[in-house]
N, C-alpha and C positions, 0 to 999 in steps of 0.2 A: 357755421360761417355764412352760410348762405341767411340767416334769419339777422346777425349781425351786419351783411351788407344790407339788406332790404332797410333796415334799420337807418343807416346812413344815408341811404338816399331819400330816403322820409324827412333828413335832417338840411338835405339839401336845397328839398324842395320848400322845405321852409323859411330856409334862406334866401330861395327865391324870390318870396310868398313876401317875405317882412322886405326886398330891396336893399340889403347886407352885401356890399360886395366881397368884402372882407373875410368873411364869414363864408360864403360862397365859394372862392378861390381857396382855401383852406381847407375844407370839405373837399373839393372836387379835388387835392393833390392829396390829401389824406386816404380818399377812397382807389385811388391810383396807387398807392404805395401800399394799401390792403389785398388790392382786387389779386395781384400776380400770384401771393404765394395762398390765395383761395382757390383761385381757379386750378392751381398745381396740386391741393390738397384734395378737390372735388374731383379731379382727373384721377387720383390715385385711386382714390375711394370707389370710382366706378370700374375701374379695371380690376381692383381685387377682388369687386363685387364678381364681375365677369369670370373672375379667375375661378373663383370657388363654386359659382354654376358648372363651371367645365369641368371642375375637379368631381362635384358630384354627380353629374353625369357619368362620368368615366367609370367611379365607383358601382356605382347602380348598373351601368354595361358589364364590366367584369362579374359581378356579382351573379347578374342573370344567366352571361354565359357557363360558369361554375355549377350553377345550381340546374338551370335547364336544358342547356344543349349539352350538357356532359355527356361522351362515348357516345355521342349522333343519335340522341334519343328521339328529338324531335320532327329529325330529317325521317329516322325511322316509324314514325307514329304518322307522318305523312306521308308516305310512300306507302307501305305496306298496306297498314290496318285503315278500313277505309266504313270504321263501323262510324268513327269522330267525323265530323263534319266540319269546318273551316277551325283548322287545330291551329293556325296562324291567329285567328281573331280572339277562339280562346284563350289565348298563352297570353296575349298585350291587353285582355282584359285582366287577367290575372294580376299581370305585372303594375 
């Protein structure tokens, strides 16, 4: 959509270019009756995008709490054993 608007306003300015007024008013209500249901199509487009960053976060979050804090392993490896040294930066490099 967005490469089809660019498109038209390339055709527009041409029309300005050659003095068409015709031609010019034509374009500029044609790109008016394109632009609403792009802008609504590019607005979708980036919230779904949105959508499935948060959805794979979310996954990725559960996932690590399953796999590595499972039964306070972690809180335990940092409390107790004090052989590990920064057992918080190991783990998010890990991750």
């Amino acid at each position: 959509m967005s490469i089809y608007i660019a498109g038209l306003n390339g055709k527009i300015v041409k029309s300005i270019i050659e003095r068409n007024k015709a031609v010019f008013v034509q374009r500029v209500f044609y790109l008016g009756f394109i632009a609403v249901p792009a802008s609504f199509v590019n607005s979708f487009l980036d919230f779904l995008n949105k959508r499935l960053a948060i959805s794979f976060k979310k996954r990725l979050t559960n996932y690590f709490h399953e796999s590595y804090l499972k039964e306070m392993t972690f809180y335990q490896l940092g409390n107790i054993d004090s052989r590990i040294t920064n057992p918080d930066q190991r783990l998010t490099a890990d991750i």
